[in-house]
PAMAR-676122 format. One line per field, with one value per residue (C-alpha): y, x, z; residue number from 1. Coordinates in pm, whole numbers. Last residue first. Layout:
# residues N
yy = [Y	...] $
xx = [X	...] $
zz = [Z	...] $
firo = [NUM	...] $
This chain:
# residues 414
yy = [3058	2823	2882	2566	2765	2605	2769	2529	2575	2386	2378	2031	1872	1925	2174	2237	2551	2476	2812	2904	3142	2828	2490	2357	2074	1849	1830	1497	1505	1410	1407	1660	1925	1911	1546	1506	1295	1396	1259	936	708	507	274	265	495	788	1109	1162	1158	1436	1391	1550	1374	1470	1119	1110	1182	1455	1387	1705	1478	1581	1583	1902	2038	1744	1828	1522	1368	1153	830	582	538	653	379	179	248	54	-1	4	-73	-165	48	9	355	541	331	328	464	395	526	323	359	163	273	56	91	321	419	726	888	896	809	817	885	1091	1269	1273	1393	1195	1302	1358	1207	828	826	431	285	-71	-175	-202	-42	-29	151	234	412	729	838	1224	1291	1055	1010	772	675	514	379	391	185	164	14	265	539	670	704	888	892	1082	1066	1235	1454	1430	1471	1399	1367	1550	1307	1335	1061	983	890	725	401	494	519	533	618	778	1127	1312	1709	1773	2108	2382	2618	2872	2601	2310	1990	1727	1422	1160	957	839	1152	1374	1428	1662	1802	2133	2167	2366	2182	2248	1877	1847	2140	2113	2271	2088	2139	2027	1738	1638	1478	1686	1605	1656	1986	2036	2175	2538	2853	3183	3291	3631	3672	4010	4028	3655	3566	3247	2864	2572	2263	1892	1784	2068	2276	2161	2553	2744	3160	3327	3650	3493	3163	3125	2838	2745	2462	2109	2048	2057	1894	1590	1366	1567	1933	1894	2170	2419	2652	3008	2713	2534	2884	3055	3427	3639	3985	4175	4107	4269	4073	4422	4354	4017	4165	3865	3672	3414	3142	2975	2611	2401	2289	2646	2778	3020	3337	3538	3918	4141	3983	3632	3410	3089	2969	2559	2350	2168	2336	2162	1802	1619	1268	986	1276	1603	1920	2156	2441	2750	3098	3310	3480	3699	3747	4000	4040	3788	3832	3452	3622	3562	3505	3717	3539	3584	3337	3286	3152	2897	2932	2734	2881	2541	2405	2161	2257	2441	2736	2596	2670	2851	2886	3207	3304	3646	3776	3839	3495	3171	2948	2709	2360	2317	2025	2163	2266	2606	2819	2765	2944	2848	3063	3027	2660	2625	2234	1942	1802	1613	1856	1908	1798	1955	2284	2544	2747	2598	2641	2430	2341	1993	1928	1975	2255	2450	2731	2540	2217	2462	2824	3112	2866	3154	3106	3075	3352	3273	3145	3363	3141	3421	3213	2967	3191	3230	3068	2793	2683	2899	2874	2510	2445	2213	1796	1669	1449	1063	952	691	312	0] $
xx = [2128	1861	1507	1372	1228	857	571	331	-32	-172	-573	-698	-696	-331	-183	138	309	634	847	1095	907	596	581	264	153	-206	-423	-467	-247	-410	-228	124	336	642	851	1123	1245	1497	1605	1438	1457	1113	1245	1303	1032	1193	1030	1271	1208	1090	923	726	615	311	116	-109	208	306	496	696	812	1100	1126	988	843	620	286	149	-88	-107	-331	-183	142	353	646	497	612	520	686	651	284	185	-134	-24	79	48	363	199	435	258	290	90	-277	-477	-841	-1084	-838	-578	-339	-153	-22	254	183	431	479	751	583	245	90	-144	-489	-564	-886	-935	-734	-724	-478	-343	-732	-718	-815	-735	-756	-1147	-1310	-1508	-1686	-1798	-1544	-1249	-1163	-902	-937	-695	-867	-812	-933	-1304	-1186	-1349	-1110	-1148	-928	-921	-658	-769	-621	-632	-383	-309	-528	-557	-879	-867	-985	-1292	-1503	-1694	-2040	-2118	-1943	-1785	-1961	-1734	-1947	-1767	-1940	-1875	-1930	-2196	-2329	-2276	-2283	-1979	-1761	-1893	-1900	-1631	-1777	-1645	-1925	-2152	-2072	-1950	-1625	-1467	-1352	-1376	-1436	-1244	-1227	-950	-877	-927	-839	-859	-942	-1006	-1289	-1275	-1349	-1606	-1890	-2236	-2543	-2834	-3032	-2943	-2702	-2597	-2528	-2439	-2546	-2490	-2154	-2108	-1734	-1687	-1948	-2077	-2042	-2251	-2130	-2224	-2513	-2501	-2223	-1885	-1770	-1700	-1566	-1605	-1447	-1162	-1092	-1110	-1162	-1373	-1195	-1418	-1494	-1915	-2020	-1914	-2308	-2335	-2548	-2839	-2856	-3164	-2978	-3030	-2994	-2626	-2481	-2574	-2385	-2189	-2047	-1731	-1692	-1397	-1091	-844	-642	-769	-1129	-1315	-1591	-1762	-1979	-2182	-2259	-2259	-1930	-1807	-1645	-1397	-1262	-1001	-1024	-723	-563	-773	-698	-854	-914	-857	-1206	-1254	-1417	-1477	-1523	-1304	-1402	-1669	-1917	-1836	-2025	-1831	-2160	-2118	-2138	-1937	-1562	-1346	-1006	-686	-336	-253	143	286	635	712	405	234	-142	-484	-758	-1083	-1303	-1550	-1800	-1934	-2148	-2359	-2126	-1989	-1608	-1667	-1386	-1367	-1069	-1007	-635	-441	-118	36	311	216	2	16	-254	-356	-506	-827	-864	-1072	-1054	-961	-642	-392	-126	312	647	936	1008	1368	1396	1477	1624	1826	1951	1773	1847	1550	1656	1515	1620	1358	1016	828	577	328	10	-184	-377	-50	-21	-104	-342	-557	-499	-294	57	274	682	518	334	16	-104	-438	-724	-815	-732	-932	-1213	-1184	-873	-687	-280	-100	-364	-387	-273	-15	-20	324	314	316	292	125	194	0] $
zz = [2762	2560	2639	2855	3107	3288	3343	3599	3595	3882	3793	3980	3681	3579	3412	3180	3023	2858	2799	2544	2316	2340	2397	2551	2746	2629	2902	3061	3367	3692	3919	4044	3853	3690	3788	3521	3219	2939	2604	2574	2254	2194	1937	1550	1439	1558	1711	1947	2342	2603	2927	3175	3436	3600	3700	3392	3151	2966	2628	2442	2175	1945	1531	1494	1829	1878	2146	2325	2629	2923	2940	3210	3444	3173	3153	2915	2588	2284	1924	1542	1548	1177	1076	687	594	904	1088	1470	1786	2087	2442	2647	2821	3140	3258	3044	2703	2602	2328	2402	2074	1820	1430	1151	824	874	1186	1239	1618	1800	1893	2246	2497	2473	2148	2046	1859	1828	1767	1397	1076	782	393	452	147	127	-177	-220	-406	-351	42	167	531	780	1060	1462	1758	1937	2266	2421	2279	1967	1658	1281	1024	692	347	25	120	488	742	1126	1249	1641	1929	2116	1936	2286	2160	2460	2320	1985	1645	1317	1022	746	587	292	139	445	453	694	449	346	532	346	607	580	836	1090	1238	1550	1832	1484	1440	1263	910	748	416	91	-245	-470	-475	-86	108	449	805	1133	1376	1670	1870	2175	1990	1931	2041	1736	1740	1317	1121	1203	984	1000	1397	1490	1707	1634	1509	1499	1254	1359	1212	1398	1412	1229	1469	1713	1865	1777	1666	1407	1370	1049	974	791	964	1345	1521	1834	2067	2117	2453	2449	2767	2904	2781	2486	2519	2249	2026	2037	1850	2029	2357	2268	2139	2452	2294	2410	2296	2345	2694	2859	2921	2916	2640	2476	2457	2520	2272	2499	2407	2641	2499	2845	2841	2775	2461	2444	2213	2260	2070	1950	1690	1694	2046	2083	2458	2527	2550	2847	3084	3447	3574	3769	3648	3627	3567	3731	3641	3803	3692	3506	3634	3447	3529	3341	3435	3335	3403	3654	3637	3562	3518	3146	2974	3120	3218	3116	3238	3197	3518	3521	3850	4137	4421	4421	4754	4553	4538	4180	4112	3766	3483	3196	2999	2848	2871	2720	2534	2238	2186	2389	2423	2717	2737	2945	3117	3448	3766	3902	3744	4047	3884	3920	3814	3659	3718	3573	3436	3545	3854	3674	3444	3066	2706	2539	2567	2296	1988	1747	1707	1432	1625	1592	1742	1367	1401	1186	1439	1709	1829	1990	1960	1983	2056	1939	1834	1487	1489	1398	1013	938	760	507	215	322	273	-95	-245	-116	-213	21	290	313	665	656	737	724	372	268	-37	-98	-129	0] $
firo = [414	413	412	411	410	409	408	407	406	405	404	403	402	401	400	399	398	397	396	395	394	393	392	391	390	389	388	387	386	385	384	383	382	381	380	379	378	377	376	375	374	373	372	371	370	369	368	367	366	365	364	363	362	361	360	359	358	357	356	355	354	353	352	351	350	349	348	347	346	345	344	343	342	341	340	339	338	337	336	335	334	333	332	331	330	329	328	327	326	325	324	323	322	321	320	319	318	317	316	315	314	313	312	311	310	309	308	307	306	305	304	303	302	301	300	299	298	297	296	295	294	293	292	291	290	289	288	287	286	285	284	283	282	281	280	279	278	277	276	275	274	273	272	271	270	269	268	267	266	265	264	263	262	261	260	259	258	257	256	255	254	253	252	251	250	249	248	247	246	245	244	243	242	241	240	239	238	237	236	235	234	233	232	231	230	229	228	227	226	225	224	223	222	221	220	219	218	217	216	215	214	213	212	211	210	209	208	207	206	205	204	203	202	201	200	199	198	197	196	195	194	193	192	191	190	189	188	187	186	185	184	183	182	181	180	179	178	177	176	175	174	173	172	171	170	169	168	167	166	165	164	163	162	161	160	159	158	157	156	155	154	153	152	151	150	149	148	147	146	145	144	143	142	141	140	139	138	137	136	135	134	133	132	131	130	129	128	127	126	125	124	123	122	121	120	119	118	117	116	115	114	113	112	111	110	109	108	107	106	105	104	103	102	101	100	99	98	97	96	95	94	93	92	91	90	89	88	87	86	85	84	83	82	81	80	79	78	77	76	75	74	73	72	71	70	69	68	67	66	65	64	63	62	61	60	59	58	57	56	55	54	53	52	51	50	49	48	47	46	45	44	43	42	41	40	39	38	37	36	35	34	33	32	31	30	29	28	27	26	25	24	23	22	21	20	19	18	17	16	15	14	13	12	11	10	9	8	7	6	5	4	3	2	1] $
């Protein structure tokens, strides 16, 4: 089975229309989920990934509130969301702004919005988008919030889940809102909803169906311009001018849980869930979808992996226990399995490095090599639980646990 095999890129170069409007951050910046390229992957360089025992510089440490949010990094600034819940019914999410460089609180905005454990922690999951001067977020229960990125103020805000009558899925809505042109999407509904980010007026939505837990993810397929995410039973391209659906693969998960990120390239999609579920490779023609493989060697409980060379990296898990895999993308093969992570963690490559957190705290970098998980450094960051995806950015990794310990760490080089 041969294809060539390419580092997914955002399209921009190549798209016309509103593709073409799709605005590339900085790439030292981290302004939104998954990165500049929504693909997990940075291309910074100048940066210490050899570091003492003890590990590296802490610069400074947040208590943020519970929750899984990731953060993004943009001029300067640090932004994440968290839950003040402890039960008592006073319980709010909180949006964060951050320096950078000292861990200065700058700026917050808080809502009323409920813990809402189930089988976990609870709180927001979604990470913050920030577009020039506005930051966007999404709440479990469909509030969305357009913030001033200076100052925090509210811009507008809408109850996305109610104006639509979508249902709310089982966690809550945890999918990240993106920004293209003066559009702005989110997994609201039964295949998103699309806004206009100035005023927050609704474009288009699809229907009062429960959403799954991913986000969208931007493509151009033979000229064609969709977005691509899950659905709770399926993985769908939808029309971005629309909301309509240019192809559809059914892949239903127990719960609906299809949280983790499709990851494209060319012709091709990779897709995995959690549950025992497992992974495919797809190859989409038109409106015709066909099914390369698919196995169980897989399965994204909560973060996509990251493709490097052809090759997959991600926590596999099933009913409470998860390794470090590394899967060949071509024929599913795994190449090898690491078990030294004490459950599901999460990942972020800076070229041809891992950035791996794991349940427990530990922070970790290896190579991205197909030949055999190859550490580079290991330390103790923060304490349980650890399912939020870290973040390098201008020299700093920013991790969080459940509980809302945001840790800023210094790897710049001296």
């Amino acid at each position: 089975m041969a294809f060539s095999l390419m580092r997914f890129s955002l399209p921009g170069l190549v798209a016309l229309g509103l593709f073409s409007n799709l605005a590339k951050p900085a790439a030292s910046d981290w302004a939104r989920w998954r990165g500049p390229d929504l693909n997990g992957i940075s291309s910074e360089t100048g940066w210490q990934a050899k570091w003492p025992d003890d590990g590296p510089k802490r610069l400074w440490k947040a208590r943020v509130g519970t929750g899984f949010s990731s953060v993004s990094v943009a001029n300067g600034k640090v932004y994440t969301l968290g839950n003040s819940g402890r039960g008592r019914g006073d319980e709010k999410d909180t949006v964060f702004c951050f320096d950078a460089a000292t861990g200065k609180q700058i700026w917050s905005h808080a809502y009323e919005a409920r813990l809402d454990p189930k089988y976990y922690a609870g709180g927001p999951s979604g990470a913050p988008t920030v577009d020039g001067d506005r930051v966007y977020t999404l709440s479990k229960r469909g509030l969305l919030l357009c913030l001033g990125e200076a100052d925090g103020r509210v811009v507008w805000q809408k109850d996305v889940a109610t104006e639509t009558k979508a249902k709310r899925p089982t966690w809550g809505f945890a999918g990240s809102p993106l920004v293209i042109g003066d559009t702005l999407f989110v997994n609201v509904g039964a295949r998103g909803t699309a806004l206009a980010k100035k005023t927050g007026s609704i474009l288009w939505s699809t229907g009062r169906e429960s959403s799954s837990y991913s986000s969208f993810v931007p493509h151009v397929r033979d000229g064609r311009q969709e977005l691509v995410m899950f659905t709770n039973d399926a993985v769908v391209a939808v029309n971005p001018k629309t909301g309509g659906a240019l192809w559809s693969y059914p892949w239903e998960t127990k719960y609906g849980v299809n949280s983790a990120d499709p990851i494209l390239i060319g012709d091709k999609v990779f897709i995995s869930s959690g549950y025992n579920r497992g992974c495919a490779l797809l190859q989409v023609s038109g409106g015709e979808v066909a099914k390369l493989w698919e196995n169980k060697k897989m399965r994204n409980h909560f973060n996509p992996c990251v493709l490097i060379d052809g090759h997959l990296y991600g926590f596999d898990g099933n009913t409470g226990r998860a390794t470090f895999k590394c899967l060949e993308l071509a024929t599913g093969r795994e190449r090898w399995e690491e078990d030294s992570f004490g459950g599901f963690g999460a990942v972020q490559a800076i070229g041809k490095k891992l950035l791996i957190i794991s349940n427990d705290g530990e922070l970790i970098v290896a190579e991205a090599t197909a030949d055999a998980f190859t550490e580079i450094s290991r330390a103790q960051v923060t304490g349980p639980k650890c399912w939020t995806t870290p973040v390098l950015a201008n020299g700093r990794i920013y991790c969080r646990n459940s509980r809302g310990d945001l840790t800023c760490l210094d790897v710049s080089e001296k």
